[in-house]
PATIDREN-853421 format. One line per 8 residues: number of its first residue (from 1); their letters; for each residue x, y, z of C-alpha. Coordinates in pm, whole numbers. Layout:
<atoms>
NUM) A) X:Y:Z; ...
</atoms>
This chain:
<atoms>
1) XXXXXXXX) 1363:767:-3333; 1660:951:-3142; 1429:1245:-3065; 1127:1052:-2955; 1375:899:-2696; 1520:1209:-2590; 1202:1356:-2596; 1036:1070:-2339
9) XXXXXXXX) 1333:1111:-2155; 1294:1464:-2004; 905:1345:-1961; 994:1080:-1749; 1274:1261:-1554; 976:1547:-1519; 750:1274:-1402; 1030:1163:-1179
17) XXXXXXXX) 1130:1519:-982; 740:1588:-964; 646:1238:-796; 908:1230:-577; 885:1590:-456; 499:1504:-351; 569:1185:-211; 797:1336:-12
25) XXXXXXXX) 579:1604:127; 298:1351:174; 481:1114:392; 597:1397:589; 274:1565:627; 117:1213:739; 388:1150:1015; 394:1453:1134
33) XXXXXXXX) -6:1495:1149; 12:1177:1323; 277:1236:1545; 94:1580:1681; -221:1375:1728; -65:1090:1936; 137:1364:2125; -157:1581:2221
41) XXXXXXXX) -477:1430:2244; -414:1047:2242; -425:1102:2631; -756:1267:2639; -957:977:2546; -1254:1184:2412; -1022:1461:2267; -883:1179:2082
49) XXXXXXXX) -1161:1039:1961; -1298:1392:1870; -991:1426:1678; -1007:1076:1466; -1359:1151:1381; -1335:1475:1264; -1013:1405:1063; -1227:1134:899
57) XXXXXXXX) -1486:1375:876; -1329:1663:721; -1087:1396:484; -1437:1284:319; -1587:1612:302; -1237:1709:73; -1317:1365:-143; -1706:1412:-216
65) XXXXXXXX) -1674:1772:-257; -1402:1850:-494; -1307:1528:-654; -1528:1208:-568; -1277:938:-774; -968:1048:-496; -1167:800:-240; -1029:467:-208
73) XXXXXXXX) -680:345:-257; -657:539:-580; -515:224:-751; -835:60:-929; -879:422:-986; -571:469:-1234; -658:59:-1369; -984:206:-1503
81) XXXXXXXX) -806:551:-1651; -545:365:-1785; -790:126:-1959; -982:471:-2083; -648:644:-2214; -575:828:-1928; -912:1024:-1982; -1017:1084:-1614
89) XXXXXXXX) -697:1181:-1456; -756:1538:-1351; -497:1770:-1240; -712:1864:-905; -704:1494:-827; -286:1545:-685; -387:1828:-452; -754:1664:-315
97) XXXXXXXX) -580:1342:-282; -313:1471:-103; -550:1664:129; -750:1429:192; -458:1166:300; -300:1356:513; -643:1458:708; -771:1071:729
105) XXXXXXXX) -469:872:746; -263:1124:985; -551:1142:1257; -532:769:1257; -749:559:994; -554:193:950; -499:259:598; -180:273:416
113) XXXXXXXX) -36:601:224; 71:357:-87; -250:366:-267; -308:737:-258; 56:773:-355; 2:565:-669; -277:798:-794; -25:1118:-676
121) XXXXXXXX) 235:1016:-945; -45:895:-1141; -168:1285:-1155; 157:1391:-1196; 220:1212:-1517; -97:1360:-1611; -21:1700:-1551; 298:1656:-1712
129) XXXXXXXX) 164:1538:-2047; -53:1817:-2032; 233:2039:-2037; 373:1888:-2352; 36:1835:-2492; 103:1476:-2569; -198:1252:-2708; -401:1004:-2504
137) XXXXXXXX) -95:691:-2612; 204:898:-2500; 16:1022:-2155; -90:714:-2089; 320:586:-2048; 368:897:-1789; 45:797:-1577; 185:454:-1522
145) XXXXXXXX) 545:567:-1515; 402:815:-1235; 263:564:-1093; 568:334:-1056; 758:607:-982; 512:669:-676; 554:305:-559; 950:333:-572
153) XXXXXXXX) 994:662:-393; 724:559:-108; 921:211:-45; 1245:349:-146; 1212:35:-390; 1237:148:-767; 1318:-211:-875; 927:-279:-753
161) XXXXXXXX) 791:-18:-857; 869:-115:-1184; 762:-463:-1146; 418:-311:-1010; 340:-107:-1354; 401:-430:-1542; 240:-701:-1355; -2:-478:-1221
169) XXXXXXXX) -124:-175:-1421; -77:-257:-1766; -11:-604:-1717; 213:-635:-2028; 602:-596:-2107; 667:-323:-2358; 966:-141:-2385; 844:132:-2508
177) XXXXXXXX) 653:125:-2134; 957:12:-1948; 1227:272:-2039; 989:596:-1923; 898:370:-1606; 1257:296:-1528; 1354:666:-1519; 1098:803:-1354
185) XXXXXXXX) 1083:583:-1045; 1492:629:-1068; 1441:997:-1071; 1155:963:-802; 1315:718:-550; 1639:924:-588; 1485:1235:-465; 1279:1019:-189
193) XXXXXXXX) 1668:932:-98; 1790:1263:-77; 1526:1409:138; 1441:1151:324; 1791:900:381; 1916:623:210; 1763:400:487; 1554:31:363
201) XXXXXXXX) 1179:87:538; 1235:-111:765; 1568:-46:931; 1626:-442:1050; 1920:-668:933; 1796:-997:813; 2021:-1318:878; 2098:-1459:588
209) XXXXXXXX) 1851:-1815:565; 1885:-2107:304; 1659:-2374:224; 1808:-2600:426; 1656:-2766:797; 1338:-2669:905; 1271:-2344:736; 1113:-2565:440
217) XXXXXXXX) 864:-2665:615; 810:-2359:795; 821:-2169:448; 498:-2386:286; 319:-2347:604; 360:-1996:602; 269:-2012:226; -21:-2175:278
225) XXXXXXXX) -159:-1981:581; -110:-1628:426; -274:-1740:124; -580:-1839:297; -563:-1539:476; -495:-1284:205; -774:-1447:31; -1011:-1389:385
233) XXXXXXXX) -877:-1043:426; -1007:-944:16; -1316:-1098:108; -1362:-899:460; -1271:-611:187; -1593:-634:-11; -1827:-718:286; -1724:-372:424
241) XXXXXXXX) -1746:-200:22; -2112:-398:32; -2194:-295:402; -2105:88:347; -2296:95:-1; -2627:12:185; -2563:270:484; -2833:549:385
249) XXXXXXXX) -2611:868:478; -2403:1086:267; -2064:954:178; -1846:1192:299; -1987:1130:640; -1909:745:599; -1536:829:681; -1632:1001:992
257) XXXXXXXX) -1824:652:1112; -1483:512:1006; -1267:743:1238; -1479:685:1541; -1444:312:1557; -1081:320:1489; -1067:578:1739; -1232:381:2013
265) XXXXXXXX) -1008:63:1899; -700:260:1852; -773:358:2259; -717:31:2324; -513:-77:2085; -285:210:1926; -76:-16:1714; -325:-59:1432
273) XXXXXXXX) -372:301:1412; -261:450:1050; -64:276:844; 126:69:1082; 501:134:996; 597:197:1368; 398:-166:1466; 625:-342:1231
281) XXXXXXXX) 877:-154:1334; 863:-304:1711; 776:-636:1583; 1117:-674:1426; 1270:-581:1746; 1119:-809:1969; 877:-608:2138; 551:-749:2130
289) XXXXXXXX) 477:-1025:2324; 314:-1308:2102; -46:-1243:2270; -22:-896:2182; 82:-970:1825; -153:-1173:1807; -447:-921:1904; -285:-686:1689
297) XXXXXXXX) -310:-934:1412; -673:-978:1451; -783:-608:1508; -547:-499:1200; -729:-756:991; -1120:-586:1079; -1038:-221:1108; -806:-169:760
305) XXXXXXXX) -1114:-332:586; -1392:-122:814; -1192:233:709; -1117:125:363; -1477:36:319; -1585:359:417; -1422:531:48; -1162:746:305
313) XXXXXXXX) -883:826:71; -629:563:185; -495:239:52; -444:-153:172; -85:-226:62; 131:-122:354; -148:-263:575; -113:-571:403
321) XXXXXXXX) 269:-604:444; 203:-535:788; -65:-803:852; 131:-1088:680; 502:-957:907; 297:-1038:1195; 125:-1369:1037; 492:-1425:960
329) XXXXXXXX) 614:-1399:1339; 312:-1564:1483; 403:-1864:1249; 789:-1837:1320; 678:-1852:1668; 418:-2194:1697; 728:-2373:1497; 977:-2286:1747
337) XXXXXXXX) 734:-2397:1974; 743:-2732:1768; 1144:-2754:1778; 1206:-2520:1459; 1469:-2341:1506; 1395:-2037:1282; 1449:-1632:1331; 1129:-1488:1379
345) XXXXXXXX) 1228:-1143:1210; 1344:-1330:893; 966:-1526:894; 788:-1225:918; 903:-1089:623; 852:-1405:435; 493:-1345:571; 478:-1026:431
353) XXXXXXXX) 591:-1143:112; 293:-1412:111; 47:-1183:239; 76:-928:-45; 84:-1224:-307; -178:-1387:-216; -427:-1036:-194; -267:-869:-499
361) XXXXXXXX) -215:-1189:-702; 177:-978:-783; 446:-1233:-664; 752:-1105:-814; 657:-738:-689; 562:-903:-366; 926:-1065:-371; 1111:-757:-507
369) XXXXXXXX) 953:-526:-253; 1010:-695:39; 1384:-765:-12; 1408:-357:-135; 1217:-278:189; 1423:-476:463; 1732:-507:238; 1708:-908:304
377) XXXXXXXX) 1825:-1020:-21; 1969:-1326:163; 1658:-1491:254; 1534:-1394:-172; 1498:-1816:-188; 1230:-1858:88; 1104:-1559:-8; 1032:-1660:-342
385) XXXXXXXX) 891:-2018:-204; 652:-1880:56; 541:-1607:-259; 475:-1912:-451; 275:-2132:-210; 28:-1774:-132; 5:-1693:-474; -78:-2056:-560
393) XXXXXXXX) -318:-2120:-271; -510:-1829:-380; -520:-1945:-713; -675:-2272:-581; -932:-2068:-382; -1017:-1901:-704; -917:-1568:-583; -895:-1265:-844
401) XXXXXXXX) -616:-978:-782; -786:-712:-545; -700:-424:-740; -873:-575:-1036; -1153:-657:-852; -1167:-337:-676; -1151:-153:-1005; -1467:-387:-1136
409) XXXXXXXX) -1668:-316:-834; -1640:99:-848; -1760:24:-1237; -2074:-105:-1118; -2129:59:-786; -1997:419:-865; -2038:413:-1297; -1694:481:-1304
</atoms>
């Protein structure tokens, strides 16, 4: 028993250095891909727009050519392996995915690097149960503790990521699952840390907010609103899946279609280009004026579904914490409007909180992540509440989680 522990141990930790080392390198590669794009061409309107085609272009080519289960989030992806023993996790898929991110998401596509992350750690734990030849069982435990580990180093939010593998991927508490988890998204985040800072995601200080006054009120409005939402923006998902799946061209040209229009949006409208981490970013400083949030709101909530639609290799999570920060403020705002007197920062990321619970039917992650990710444990009691409402209010509206509903629909539309 003593050696099967040890022996899971140095798997995990394995797990651990390799997720976090390619998470690393991904995030950097996607920033500074974007960053050269933005710098260079984003003034030369059809430069630009050469540029956000051809990076969708050339990221589907990548997908369809060498690996055709990289496209997507990656998430249902590792569900349906998972539920298979691991059986179609290839090796290849780390490097294609990877490629393929950095191409699509760092010339612009509104689509989040979470997603493709999860199946990066997910290949990783592949690879490394390869290397000790495990059986399909023990793998398994070093996909999902990849893919936790994945989640914790992107965030720089371990204690989620291992909420995600439970309530998400396996859906079970085991601890035979949890101890390899824990360590590698320790391991992973850790090395995320080193490289990368210590820093939350979001670099704000939240005030610290009780349930007291007005913010109880505010808190099941919010609740209620991003629930109806989230449940709005997973159907908006599938009418894109549906509307790309009838297109008669080749798929790896659909996420070329995909980088034009968010091109010629992003021209007018460059903060729902990529994953939107800058966006959020301003909106927690205060520098968005609430019509602009608004539109930003709006066009965030068409394009993420019109490029994820499309099979580019990108994912919905970060988009969604971004959508439901600024369905946070805009409600913050119309109740100090009404007399509320509430912090529109703190809101927002009650919003994002309720956005991700209500689309990914995952309250406690949503919870856990967001305090991890703006380090606003002091506002964990409306976050929890406005978690609650979303993930209730989507119950109500008989709304499955996305990722399992994702993972059903590539079954039937791709035989996977």
């Amino acid at each position: 028993m003593e050696k099967g522990f040890t022996r899971i141990f140095w798997q995990a930790l394995c797990v651990g250095l390799l997720t976090g080392l390619v998470i690393v390198l991904f995030r950097l590669g996607i920033e500074n891909m974007f960053e050269f794009v933005m710098v260079h061409f984003y003034a030369a309107p059809l430069l630009f727009l050469l540029i956000t085609t051809l990076g969708g272009l050339a990221a589907g080519f990548v997908v369809y050519k060498f690996a055709p289960e990289t496209s997507g989030s990656g998430i249902p992806y590792v569900k349906i392996s998972l539920l298979k023993s691991g059986r179609l996790i290839r090796v290849r898929t780390i490097f294609v995915k990877f490629i393929a991110g950095v191409l699509g998401i760092g010339t612009g596509l509104s689509l989040g690097r979470e997603g493709p992350s999860v199946q990066l750690g997910a290949g990783a734990g592949s690879f490394i149960g390869k290397i000790f030849k495990l059986d399909e069982h023990n793998r398994d435990k070093l996909i999902a503790s990849g893919a936790g580990a994945a989640i914790g180093a992107t965030f720089n939010a371990p204690i989620a990521g291992t909420l995600f593998v439970l309530e998400e991927l396996i859906h079970r508490f085991t601890p035979s699952m949890l101890f390899p988890t824990l360590v590698a998204t320790v391991v992973s985040a850790s090395v995320a840390r080193h490289f990368l800072g210590a820093n939350t995601s979001f670099n704000t200080a939240l005030p610290h907010i009780t349930m007291e006054g007005s913010i109880l009120p505010v808190c099941i409005v919010l609740g209620i609103l991003a629930g109806v939402f989230g449940v709005l923006f997973s159907k908006t998902i599938f009418f894109f899946n549906n509307f790309y799946s009838r297109i008669k061209i080749p798929n790896y040209i659909k996420p070329a279609l995909a980088g034009f229009l968010t091109g010629l949006a992003g021209l007018f409208l460059p903060y729902i280009l990529s994953s939107g981490n800058g966006s959020v970013e301003m909106l927690f400083k205060g520098e968005l004026p609430i019509v602009l949030v608004c539109t930003i709101f709006c066009a965030k909530f068409i394009i993420t579904p019109l490029c994820f639609g499309s099979g580019a290799a990108g994912g919905i999570f970060l988009p969604m914490l971004m959508l439901g920060s600024f369905l946070g403020y805009i409600t913050g705002f119309g109740a100090n409007l009404l007399g509320a007197e509430v912090n529109l920062v703190a809101i927002s990321s009650l919003g994002m909180a309720g956005f991700l619970a209500s689309v990914s039917r995952t309250p406690l992650t949503a919870v856990v992540m967001v305090f991890e990710m703006t380090g606003g444990y002091e506002c964990i009691l409306p976050l929890m509440l406005t978690a609650a409402i979303a993930d209730m209010v989507a119950e109500k509206m008989k709304h499955k989680p996305i990722y399992t509903e994702l993972a059903a629909w590539q079954i039937v539309h791709k035989g996977k």
